[in-house]
CHARMM internal coordinates of N, CA and C (Angstrom, degrees):
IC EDIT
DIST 1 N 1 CA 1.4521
DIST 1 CA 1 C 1.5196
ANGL 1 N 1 CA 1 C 111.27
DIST 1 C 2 N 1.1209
ANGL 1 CA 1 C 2 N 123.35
DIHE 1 N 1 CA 1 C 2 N -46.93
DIST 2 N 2 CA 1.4071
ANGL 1 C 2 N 2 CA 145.53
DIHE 1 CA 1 C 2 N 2 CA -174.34
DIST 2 CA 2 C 1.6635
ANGL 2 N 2 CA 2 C 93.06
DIHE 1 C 2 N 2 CA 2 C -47.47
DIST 2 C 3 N 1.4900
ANGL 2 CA 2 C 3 N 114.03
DIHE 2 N 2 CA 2 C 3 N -66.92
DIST 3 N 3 CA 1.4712
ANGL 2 C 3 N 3 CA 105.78
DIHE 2 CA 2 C 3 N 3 CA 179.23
DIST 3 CA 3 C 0.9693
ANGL 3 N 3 CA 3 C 129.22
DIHE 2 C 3 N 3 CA 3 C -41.68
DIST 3 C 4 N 1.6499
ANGL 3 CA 3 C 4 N 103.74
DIHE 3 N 3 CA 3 C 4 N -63.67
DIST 4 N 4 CA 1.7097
ANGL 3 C 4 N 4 CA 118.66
DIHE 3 CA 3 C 4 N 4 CA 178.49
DIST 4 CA 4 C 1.2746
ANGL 4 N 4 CA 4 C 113.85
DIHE 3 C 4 N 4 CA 4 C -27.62
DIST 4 C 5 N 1.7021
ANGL 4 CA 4 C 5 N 124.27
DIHE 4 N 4 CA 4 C 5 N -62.54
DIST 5 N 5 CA 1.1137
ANGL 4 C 5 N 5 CA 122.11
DIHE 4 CA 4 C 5 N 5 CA -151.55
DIST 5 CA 5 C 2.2309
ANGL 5 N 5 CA 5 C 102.46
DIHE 4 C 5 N 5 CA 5 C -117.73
DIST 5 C 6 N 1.3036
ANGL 5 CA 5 C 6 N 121.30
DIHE 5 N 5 CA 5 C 6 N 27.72
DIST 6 N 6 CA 1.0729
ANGL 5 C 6 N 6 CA 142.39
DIHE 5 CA 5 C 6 N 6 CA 175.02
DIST 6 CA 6 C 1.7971
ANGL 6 N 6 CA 6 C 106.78
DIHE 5 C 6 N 6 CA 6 C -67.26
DIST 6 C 7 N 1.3358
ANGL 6 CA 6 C 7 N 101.21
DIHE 6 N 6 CA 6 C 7 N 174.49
DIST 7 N 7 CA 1.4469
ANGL 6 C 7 N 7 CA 91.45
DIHE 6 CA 6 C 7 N 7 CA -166.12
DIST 7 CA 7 C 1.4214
ANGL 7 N 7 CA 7 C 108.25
DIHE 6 C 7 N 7 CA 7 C -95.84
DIST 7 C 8 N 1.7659
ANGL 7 CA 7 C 8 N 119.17
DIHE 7 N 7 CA 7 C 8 N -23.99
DIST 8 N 8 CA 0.6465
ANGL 7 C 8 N 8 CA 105.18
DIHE 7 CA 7 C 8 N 8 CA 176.86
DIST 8 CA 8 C 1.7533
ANGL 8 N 8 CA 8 C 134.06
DIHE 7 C 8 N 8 CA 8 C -85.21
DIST 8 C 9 N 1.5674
ANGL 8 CA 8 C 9 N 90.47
DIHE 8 N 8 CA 8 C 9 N -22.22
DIST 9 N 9 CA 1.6505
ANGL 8 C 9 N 9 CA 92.29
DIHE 8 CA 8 C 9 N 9 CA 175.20
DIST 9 CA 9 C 1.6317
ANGL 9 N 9 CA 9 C 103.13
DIHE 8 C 9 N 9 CA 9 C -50.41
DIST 9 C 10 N 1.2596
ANGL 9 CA 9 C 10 N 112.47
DIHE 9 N 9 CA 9 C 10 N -57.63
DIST 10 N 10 CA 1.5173
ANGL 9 C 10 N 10 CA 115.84
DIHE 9 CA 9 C 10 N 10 CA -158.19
DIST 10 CA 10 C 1.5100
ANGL 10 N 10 CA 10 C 110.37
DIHE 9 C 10 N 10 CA 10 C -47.17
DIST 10 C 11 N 1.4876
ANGL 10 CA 10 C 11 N 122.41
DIHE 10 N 10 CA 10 C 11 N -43.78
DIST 11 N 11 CA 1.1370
ANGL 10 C 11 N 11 CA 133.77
DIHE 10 CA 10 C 11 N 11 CA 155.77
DIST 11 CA 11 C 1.5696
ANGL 11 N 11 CA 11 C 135.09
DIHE 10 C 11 N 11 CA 11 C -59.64
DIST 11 C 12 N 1.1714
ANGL 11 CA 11 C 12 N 113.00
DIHE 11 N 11 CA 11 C 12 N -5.36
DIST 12 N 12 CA 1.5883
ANGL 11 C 12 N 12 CA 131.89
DIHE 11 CA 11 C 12 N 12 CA 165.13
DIST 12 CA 12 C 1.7562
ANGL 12 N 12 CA 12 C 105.58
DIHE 11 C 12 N 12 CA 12 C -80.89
DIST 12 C 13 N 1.6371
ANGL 12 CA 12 C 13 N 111.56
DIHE 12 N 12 CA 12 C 13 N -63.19
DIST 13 N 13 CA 1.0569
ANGL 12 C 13 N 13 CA 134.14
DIHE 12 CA 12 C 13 N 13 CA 157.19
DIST 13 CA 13 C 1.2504
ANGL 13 N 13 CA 13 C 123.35
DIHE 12 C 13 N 13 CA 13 C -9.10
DIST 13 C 14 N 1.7923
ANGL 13 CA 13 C 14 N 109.35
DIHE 13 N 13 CA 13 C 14 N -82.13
DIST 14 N 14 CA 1.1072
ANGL 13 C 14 N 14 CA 122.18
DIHE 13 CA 13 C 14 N 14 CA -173.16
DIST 14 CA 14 C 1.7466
ANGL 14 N 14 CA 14 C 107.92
DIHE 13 C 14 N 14 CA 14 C -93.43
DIST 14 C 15 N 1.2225
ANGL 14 CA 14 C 15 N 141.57
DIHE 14 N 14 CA 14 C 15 N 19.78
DIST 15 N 15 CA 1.5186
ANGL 14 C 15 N 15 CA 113.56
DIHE 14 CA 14 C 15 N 15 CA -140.58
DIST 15 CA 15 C 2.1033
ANGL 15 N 15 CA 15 C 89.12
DIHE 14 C 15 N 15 CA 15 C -97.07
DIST 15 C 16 N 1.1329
ANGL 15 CA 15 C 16 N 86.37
DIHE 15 N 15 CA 15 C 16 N -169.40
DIST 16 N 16 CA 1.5716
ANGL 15 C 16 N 16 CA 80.33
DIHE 15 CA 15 C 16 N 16 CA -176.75
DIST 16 CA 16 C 1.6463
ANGL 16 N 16 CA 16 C 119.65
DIHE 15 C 16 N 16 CA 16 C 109.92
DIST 16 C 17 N 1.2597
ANGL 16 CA 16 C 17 N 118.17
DIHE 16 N 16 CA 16 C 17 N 169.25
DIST 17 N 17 CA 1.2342
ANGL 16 C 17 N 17 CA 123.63
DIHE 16 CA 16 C 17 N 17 CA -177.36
DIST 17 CA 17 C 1.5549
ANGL 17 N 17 CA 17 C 108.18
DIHE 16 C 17 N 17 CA 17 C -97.45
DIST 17 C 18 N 1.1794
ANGL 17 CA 17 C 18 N 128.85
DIHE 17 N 17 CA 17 C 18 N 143.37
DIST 18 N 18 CA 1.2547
ANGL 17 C 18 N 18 CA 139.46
DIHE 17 CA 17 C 18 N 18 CA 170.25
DIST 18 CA 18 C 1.4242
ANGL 18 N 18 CA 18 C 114.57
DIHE 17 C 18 N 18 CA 18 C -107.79
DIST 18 C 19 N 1.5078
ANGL 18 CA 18 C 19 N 97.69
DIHE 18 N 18 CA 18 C 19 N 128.95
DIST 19 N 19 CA 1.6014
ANGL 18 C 19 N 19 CA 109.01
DIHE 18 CA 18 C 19 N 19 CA 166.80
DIST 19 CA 19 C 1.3184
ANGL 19 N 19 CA 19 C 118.67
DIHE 18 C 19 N 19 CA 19 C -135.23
DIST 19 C 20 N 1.5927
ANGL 19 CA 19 C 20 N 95.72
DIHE 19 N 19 CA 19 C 20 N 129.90
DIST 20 N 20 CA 1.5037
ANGL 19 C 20 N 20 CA 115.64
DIHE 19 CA 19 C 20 N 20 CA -161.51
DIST 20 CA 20 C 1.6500
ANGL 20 N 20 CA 20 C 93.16
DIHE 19 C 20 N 20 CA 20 C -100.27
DIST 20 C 21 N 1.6531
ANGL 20 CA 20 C 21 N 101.60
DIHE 20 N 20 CA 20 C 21 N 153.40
DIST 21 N 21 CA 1.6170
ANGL 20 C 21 N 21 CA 113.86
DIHE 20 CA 20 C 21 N 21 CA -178.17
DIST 21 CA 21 C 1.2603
ANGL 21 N 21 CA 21 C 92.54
DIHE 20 C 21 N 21 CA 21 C -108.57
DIST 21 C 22 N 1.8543
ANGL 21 CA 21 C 22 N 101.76
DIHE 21 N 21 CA 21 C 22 N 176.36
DIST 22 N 22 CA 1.0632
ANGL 21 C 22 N 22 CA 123.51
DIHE 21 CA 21 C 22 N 22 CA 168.97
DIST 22 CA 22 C 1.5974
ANGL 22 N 22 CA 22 C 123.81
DIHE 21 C 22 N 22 CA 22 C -79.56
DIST 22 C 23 N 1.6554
ANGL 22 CA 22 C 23 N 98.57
DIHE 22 N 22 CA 22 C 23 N 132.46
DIST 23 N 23 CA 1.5031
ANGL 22 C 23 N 23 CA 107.16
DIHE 22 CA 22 C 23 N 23 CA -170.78
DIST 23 CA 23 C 1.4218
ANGL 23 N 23 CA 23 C 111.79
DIHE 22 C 23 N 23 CA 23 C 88.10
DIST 23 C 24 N 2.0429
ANGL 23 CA 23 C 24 N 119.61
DIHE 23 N 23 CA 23 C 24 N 4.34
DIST 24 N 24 CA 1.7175
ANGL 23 C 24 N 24 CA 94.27
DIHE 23 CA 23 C 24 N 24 CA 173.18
DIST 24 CA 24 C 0.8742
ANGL 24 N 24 CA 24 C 114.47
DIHE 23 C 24 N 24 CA 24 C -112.05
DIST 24 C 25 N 1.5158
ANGL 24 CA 24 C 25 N 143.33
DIHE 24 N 24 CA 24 C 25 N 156.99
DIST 25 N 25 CA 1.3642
ANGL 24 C 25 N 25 CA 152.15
DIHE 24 CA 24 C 25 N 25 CA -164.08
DIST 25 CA 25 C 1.6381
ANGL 25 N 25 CA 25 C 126.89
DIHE 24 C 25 N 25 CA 25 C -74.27
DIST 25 C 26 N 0.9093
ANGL 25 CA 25 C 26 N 120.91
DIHE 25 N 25 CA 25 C 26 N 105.62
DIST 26 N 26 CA 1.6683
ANGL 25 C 26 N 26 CA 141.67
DIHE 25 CA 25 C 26 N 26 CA 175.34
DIST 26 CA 26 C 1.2678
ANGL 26 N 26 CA 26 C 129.19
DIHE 25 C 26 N 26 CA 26 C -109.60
DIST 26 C 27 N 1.6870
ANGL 26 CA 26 C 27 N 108.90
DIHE 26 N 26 CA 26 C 27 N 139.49
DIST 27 N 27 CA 0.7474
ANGL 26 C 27 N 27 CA 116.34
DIHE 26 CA 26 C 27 N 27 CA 171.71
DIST 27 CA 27 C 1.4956
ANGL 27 N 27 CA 27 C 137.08
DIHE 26 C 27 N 27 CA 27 C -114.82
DIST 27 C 28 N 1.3996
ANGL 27 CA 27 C 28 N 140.77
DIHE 27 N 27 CA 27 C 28 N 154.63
DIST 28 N 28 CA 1.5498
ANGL 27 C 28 N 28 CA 105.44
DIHE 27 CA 27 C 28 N 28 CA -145.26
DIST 28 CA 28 C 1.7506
ANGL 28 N 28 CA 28 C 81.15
DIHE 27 C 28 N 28 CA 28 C -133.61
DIST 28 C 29 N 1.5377
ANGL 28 CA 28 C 29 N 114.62
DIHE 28 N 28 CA 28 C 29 N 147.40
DIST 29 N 29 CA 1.5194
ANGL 28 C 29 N 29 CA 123.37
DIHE 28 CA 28 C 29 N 29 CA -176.74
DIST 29 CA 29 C 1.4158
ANGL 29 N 29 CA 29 C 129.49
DIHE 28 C 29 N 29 CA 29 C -115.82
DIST 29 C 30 N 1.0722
ANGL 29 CA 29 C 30 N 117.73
DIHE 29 N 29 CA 29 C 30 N 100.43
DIST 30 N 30 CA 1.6340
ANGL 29 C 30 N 30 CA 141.05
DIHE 29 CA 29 C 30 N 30 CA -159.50
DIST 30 CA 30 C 1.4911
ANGL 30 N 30 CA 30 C 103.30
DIHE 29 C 30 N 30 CA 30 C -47.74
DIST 30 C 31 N 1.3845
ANGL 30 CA 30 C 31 N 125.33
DIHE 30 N 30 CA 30 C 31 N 73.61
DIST 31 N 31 CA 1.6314
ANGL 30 C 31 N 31 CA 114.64
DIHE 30 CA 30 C 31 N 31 CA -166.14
DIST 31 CA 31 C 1.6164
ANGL 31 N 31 CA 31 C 93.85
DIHE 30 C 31 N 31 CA 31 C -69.76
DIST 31 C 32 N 0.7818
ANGL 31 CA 31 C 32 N 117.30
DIHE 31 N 31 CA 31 C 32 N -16.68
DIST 32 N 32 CA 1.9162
ANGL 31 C 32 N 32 CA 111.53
DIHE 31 CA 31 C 32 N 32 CA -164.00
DIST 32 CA 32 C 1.6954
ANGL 32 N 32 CA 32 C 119.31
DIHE 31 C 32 N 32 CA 32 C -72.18
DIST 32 C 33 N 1.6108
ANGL 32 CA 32 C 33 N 89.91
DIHE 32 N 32 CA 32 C 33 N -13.96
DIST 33 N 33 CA 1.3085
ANGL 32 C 33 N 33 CA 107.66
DIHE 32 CA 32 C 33 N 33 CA 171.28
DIST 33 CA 33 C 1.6275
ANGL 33 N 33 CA 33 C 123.22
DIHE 32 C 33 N 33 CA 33 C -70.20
DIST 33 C 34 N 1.5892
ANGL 33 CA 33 C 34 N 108.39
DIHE 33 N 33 CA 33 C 34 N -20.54
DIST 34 N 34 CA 1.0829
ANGL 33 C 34 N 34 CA 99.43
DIHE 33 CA 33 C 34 N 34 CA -175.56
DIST 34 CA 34 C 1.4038
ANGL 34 N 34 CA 34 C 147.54
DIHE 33 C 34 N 34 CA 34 C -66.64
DIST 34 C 35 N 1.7163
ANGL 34 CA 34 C 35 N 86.92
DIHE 34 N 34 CA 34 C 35 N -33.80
DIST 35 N 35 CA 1.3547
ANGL 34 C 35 N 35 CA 113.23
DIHE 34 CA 34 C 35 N 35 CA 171.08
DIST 35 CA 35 C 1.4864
ANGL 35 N 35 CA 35 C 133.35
DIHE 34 C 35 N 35 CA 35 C -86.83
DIST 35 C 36 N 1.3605
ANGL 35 CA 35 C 36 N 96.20
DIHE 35 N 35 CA 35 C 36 N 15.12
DIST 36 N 36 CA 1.6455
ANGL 35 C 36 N 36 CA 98.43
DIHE 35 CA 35 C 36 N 36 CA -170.71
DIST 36 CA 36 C 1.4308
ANGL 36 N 36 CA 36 C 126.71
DIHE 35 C 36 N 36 CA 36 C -97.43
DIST 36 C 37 N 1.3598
ANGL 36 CA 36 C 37 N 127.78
DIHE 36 N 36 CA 36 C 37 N 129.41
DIST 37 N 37 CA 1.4855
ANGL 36 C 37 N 37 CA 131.45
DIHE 36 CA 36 C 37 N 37 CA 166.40
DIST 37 CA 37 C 1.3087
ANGL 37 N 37 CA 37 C 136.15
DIHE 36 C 37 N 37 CA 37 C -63.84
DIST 37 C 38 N 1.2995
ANGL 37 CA 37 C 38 N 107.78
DIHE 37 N 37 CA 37 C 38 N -7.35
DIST 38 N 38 CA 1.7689
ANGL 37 C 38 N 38 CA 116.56
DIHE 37 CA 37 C 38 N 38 CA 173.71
DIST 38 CA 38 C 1.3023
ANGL 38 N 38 CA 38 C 114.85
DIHE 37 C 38 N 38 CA 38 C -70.42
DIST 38 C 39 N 1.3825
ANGL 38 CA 38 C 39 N 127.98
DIHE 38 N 38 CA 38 C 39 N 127.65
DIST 39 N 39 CA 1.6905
ANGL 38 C 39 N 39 CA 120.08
DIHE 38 CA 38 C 39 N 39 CA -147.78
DIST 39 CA 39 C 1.9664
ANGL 39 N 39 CA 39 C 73.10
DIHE 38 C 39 N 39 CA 39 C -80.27
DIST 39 C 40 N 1.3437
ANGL 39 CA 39 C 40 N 112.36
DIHE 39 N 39 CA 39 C 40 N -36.90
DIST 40 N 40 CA 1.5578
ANGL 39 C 40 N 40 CA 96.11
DIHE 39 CA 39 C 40 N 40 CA -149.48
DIST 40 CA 40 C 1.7544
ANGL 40 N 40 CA 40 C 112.49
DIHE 39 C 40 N 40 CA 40 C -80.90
DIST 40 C 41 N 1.3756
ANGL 40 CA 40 C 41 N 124.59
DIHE 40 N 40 CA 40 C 41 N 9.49
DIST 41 N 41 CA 1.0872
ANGL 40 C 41 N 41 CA 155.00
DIHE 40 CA 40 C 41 N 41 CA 176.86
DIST 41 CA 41 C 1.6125
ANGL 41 N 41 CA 41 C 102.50
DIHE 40 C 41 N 41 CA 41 C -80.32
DIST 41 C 42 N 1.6396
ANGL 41 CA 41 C 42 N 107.82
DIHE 41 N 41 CA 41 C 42 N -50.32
DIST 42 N 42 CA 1.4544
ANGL 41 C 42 N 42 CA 118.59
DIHE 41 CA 41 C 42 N 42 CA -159.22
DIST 42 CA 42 C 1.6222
ANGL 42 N 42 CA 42 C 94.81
DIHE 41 C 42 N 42 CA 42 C -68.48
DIST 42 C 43 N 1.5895
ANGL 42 CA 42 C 43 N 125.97
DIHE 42 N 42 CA 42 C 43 N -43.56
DIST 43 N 43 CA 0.9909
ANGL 42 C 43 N 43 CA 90.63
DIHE 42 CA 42 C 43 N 43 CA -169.20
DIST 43 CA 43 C 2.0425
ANGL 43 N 43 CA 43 C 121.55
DIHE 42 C 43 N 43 CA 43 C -106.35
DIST 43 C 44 N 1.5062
ANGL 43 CA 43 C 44 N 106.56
DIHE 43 N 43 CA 43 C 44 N 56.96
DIST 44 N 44 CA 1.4482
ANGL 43 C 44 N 44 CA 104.27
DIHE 43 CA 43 C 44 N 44 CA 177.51
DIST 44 CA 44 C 1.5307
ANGL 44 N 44 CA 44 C 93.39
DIHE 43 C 44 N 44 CA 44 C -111.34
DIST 44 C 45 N 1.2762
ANGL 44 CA 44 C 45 N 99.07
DIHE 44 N 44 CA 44 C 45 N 136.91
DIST 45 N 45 CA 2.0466
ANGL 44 C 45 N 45 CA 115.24
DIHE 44 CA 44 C 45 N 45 CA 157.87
DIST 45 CA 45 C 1.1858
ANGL 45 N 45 CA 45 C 128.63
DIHE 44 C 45 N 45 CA 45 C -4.39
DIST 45 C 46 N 0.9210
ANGL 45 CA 45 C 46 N 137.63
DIHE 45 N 45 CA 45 C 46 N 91.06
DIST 46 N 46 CA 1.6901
ANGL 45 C 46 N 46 CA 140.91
DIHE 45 CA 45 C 46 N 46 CA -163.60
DIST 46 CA 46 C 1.9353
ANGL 46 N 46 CA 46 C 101.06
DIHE 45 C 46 N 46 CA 46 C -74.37
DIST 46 C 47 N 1.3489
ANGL 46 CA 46 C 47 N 120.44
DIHE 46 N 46 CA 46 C 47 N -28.39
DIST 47 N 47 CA 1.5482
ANGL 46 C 47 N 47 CA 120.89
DIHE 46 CA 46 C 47 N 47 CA 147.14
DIST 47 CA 47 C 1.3372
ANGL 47 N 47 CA 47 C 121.92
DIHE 46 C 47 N 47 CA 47 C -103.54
DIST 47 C 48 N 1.4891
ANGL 47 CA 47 C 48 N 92.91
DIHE 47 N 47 CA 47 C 48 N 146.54
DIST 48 N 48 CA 1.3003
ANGL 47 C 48 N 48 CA 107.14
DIHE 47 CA 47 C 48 N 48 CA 171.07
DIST 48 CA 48 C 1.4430
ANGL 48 N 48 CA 48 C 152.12
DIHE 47 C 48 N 48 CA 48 C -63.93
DIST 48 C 49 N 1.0405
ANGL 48 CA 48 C 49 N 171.09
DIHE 48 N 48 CA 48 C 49 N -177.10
DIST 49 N 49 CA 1.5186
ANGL 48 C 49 N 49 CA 134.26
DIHE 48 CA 48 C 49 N 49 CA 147.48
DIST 49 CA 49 C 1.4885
ANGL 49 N 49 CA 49 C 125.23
DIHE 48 C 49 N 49 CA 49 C -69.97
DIST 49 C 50 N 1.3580
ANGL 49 CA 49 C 50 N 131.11
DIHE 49 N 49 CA 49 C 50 N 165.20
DIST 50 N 50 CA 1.4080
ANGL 49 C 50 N 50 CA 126.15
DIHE 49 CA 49 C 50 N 50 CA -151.87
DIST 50 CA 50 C 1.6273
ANGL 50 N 50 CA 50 C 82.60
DIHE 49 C 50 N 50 CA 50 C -75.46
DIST 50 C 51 N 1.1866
ANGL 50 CA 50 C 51 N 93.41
DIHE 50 N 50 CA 50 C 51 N 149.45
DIST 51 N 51 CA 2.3011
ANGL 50 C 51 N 51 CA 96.14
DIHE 50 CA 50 C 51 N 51 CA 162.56
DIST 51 CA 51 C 1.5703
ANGL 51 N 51 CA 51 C 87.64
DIHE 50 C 51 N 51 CA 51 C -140.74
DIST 51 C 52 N 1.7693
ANGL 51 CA 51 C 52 N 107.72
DIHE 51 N 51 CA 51 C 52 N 175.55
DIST 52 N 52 CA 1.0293
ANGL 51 C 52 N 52 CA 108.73
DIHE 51 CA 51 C 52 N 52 CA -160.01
DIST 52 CA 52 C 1.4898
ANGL 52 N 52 CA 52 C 89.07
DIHE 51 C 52 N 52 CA 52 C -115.72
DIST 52 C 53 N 1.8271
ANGL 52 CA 52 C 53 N 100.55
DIHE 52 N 52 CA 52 C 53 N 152.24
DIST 53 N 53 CA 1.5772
ANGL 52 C 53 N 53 CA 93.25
DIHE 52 CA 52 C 53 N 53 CA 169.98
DIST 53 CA 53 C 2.1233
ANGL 53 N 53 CA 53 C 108.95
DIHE 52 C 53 N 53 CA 53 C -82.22
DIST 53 C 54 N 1.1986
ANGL 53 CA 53 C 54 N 85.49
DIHE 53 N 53 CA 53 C 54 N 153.10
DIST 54 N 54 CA 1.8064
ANGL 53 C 54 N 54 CA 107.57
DIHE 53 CA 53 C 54 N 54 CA -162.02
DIST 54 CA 54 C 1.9152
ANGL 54 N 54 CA 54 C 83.56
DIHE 53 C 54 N 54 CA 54 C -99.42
DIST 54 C 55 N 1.4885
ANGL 54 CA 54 C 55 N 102.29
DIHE 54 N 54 CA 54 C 55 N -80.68
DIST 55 N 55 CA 1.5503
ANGL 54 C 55 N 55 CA 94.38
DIHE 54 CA 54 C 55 N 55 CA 166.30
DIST 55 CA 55 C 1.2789
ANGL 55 N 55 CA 55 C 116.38
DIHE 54 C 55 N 55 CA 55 C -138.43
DIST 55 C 56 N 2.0103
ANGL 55 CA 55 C 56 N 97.50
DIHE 55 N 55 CA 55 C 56 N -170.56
DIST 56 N 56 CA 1.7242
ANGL 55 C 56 N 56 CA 90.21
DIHE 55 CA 55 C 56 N 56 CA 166.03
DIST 56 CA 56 C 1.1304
ANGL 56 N 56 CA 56 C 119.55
DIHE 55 C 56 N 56 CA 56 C -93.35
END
COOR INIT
IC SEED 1 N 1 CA 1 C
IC BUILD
């Protein structure tokens, strides 16, 4: 189990560049959220809703 879900398999797995086409669905991740102290900050969606890509 340890492997399967380890940090590095997952990153062997997935590593690489991603390229998204036109017309598929994404979602985009609020890193700025992470670091923040505003309680009322803490609790909005750290993703966004899916939007579609328009282009590349």
């Amino acid at each position: 189990r340890k492997v399967a879900f380890g940090k590095r398999a997952v990153l062997k797995r997935f590593s690489g560049e991603v390229t998204f086409h036109k017309g598929q669905l994404v979602r985009l991740y609020r890193s700025d959220l992470n670091y923040t102290l505003k309680t009322e900050r803490k609790l909005l969606p750290k993703w966004l809703q899916p939007r579609r890509v328009v282009e590349r």
